[in-house]
C-alpha positions in Angstrom: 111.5 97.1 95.4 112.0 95.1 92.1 115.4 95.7 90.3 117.0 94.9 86.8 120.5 94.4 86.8 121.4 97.4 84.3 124.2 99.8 84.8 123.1 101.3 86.9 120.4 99.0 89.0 117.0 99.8 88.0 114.8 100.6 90.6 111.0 100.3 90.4 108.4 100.7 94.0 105.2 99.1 93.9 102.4 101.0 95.8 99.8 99.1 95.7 98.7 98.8 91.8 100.9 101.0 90.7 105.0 100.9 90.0 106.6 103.7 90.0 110.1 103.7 88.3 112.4 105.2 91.0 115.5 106.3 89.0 113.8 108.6 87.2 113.2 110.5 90.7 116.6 111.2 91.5 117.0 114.4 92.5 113.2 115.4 93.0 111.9 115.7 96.7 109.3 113.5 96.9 106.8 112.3 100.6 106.4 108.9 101.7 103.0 109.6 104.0 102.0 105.8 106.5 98.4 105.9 106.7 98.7 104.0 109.9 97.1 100.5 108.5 99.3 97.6 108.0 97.8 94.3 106.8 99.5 90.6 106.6 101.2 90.3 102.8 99.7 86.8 103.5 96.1 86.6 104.5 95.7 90.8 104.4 94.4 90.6 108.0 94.9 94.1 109.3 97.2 94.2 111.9 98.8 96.3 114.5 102.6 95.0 114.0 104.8 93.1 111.2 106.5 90.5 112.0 109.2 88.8 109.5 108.7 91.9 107.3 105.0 91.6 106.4 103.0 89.2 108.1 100.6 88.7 111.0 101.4 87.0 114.0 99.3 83.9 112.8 101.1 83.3 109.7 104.4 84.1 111.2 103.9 81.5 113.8 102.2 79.1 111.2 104.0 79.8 107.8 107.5 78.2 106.4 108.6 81.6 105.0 108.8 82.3 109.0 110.2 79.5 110.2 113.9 80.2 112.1 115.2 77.9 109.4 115.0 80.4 106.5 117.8 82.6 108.9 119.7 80.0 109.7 119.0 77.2 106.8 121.7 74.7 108.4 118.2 74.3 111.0 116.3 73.1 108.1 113.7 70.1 109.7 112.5 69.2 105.8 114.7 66.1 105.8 112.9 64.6 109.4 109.0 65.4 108.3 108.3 68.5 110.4 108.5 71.3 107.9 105.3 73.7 108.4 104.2 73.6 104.7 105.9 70.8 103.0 105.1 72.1 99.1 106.4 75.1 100.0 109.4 73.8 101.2 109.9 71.9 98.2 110.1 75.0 95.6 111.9 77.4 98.0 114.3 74.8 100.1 114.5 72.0 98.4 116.2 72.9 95.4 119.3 74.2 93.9 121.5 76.6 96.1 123.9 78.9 95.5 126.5 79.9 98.4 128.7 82.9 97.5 131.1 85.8 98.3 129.8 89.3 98.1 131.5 92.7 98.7 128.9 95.3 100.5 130.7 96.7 103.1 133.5 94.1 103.0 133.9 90.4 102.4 131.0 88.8 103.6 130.1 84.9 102.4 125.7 84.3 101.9 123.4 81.8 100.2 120.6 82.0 97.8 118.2 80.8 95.6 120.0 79.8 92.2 116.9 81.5 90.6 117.7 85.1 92.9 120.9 85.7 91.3 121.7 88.4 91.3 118.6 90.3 93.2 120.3 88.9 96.3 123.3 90.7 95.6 121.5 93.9 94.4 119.3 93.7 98.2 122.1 93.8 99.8 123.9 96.4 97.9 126.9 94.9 97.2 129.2 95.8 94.6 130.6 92.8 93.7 129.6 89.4 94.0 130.9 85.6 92.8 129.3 82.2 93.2 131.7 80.3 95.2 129.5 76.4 95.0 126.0 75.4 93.9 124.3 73.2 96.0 121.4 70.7 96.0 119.4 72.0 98.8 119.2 74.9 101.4 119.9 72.6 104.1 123.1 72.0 102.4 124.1 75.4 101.6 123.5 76.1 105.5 126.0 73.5 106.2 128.4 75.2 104.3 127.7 78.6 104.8 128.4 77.4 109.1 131.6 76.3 107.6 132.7 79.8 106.1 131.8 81.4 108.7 135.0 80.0 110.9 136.5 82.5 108.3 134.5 84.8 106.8 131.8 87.0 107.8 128.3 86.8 106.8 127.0 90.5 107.7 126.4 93.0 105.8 127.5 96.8 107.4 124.4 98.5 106.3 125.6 101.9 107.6 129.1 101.3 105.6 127.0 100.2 102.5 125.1 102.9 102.6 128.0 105.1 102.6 130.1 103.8 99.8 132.7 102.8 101.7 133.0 98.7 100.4 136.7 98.4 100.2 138.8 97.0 96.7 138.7 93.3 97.6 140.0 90.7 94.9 136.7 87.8 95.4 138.2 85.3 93.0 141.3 85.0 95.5 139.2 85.5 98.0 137.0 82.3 96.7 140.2 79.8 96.1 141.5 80.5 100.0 138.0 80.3 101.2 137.9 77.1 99.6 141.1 75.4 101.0 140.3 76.5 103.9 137.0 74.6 103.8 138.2 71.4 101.8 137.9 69.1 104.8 134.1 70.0 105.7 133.7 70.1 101.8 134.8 66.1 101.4 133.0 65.5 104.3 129.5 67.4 103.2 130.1 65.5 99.9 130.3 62.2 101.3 127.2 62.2 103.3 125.1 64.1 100.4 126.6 62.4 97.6 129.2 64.4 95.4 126.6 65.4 93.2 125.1 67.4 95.6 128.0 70.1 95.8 129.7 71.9 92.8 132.8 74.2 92.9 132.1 77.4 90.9 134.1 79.3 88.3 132.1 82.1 87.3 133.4 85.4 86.3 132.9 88.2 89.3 129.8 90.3 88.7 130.0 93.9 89.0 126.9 95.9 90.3 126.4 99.5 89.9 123.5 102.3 91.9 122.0 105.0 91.0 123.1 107.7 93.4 123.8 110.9 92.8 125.4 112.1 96.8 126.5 109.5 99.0 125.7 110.6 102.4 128.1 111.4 105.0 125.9 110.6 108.1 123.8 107.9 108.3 119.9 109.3 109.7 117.3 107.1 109.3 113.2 107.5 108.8 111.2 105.5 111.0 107.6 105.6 109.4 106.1 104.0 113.2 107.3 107.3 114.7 107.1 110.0 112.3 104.6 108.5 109.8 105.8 111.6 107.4 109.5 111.4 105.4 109.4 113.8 102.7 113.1 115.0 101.0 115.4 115.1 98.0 116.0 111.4 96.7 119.7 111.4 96.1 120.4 107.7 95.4 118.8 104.1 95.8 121.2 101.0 97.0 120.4 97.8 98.5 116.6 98.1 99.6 117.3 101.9 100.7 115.9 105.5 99.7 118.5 108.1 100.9 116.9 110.9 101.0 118.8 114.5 101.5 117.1 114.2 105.3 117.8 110.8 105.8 117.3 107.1 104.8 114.5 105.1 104.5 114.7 100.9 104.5 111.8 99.9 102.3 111.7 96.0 102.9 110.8 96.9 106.6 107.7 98.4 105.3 106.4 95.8 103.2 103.1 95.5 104.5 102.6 99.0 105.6 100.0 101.4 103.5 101.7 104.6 102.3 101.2 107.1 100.3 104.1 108.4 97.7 103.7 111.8 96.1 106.8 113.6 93.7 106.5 116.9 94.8 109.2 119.2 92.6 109.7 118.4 89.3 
């Protein structure tokens, strides 16, 4: 689902041609119907499964975008000549990074694109986020990223994000002790990269606001592969989630899938 930053996030969900602005739905009951036909957001090869949220098995064996690398970037091969598609590898990995600390459903530490703040922060639904370093590379923001996690974890609670449960948590402490705490991999990072490859952050804390009406107080999900049907209320949109008054639906994981929306109450 695209987003704008507003206050609240602005929602919009492409089907097919057309983009339907979601925020404008809250409170109407509305049907998400699966046709049954999923096809590759690659090649459009009709196919019976996605893998890596949207492709055929082909491209998700053959295609960067799939590589294990982009979940664990600190596996990045770019540097030693093996990356699957080098040009793509070059606008998507090889430039600048930005590795941060988010609050979703607690302190969590991530990296991103420079260019993807904040729709990274808006996926995930996190109510607060702050860049903590920019970067050079993905491979480098990897390396750090392994180094917070001694500390810090990097998963998101989707059920506790969901909920609203994300506790008060101060980030720019949160960022100076997380950086102590990392100072020795940091000199070291920085003398094998060169110190121009690694920048200490001071941004302001962003603040990110959803458009939901009723938080829900058990977490029921809509699978679309078993009950190709989810029709109900849409009560609020966070992260890449519908909750709907019957239950919640991820839309990422149906990237490639062919459905049908209809508003049905006005």
């Amino acid at each position: 689902m695209p987003v704008a930053a507003d206050t609240p996030v602005n929602y919009t969900l492409r089907v097919g041609d057309h983009s339907l602005p979601l925020n404008e739905l809250l409170g109407r009951q509305v049907e998400i119907t699966f046709s049954g036909e999923i096809r590759c957001i690659h090649c459009n090869r009709k196919t019976s499964k996605s893998f890596s949220q949207g492709y055929c098995f082909p491209c998700f064996k053959r295609l960067a975008a799939c590589d294990s690398c982009i979940m664990s970037p600190e596996k990045c091969h770019y540097h030693l000549g093996t990356c699957r598609e080098p040009e793509w590898g070059e606008t998507h990995c090889m430039t600048g990074h930005v590795v941060y600390l988010a609050n979703s459903s607690g302190l969590k530490v991530g990296i991103t694109r420079a260019s993807q703040v904040p729709t990274r922060w808006v996926d995930q639904g996190a109510v607060a986020a702050v860049p903590m370093l920019r970067v050079a590379t993905r491979y480098l923001a990897g390396l750090v990223e392994v180094a917070c996690k001694q500390h810090v974890a990097d998963r998101t609670n989707w059920r506790t994000m969901l909920k609203g449960e994300a506790p008060e948590i101060d980030l720019l402490a949160e960022r100076g002790a997380l950086l102590e705490k990392i100072a020795p991999e940091l000199e070291q990072l920085s003398a094998e990269h060169g110190r121009e490859t690694l920048e200490i952050a001071d941004d302001p804390v962003w603040h990110l606001a959803y458009p939901v009406d009723t938080w829900p107080e058990k977490i029921k999900t809509h699978n679309l592969d078993k009950q190709p049907v989810a029709t109900g209320v849409l009560q609020g949109i966070k992260g890449q989630y519908l909750m709907l008054d019957t239950g919640v639906i991820n839309i990422r994981k149906y990237t490639a899938y062919n459905v049908r929306v209809r508003v049905l109450s006005e």
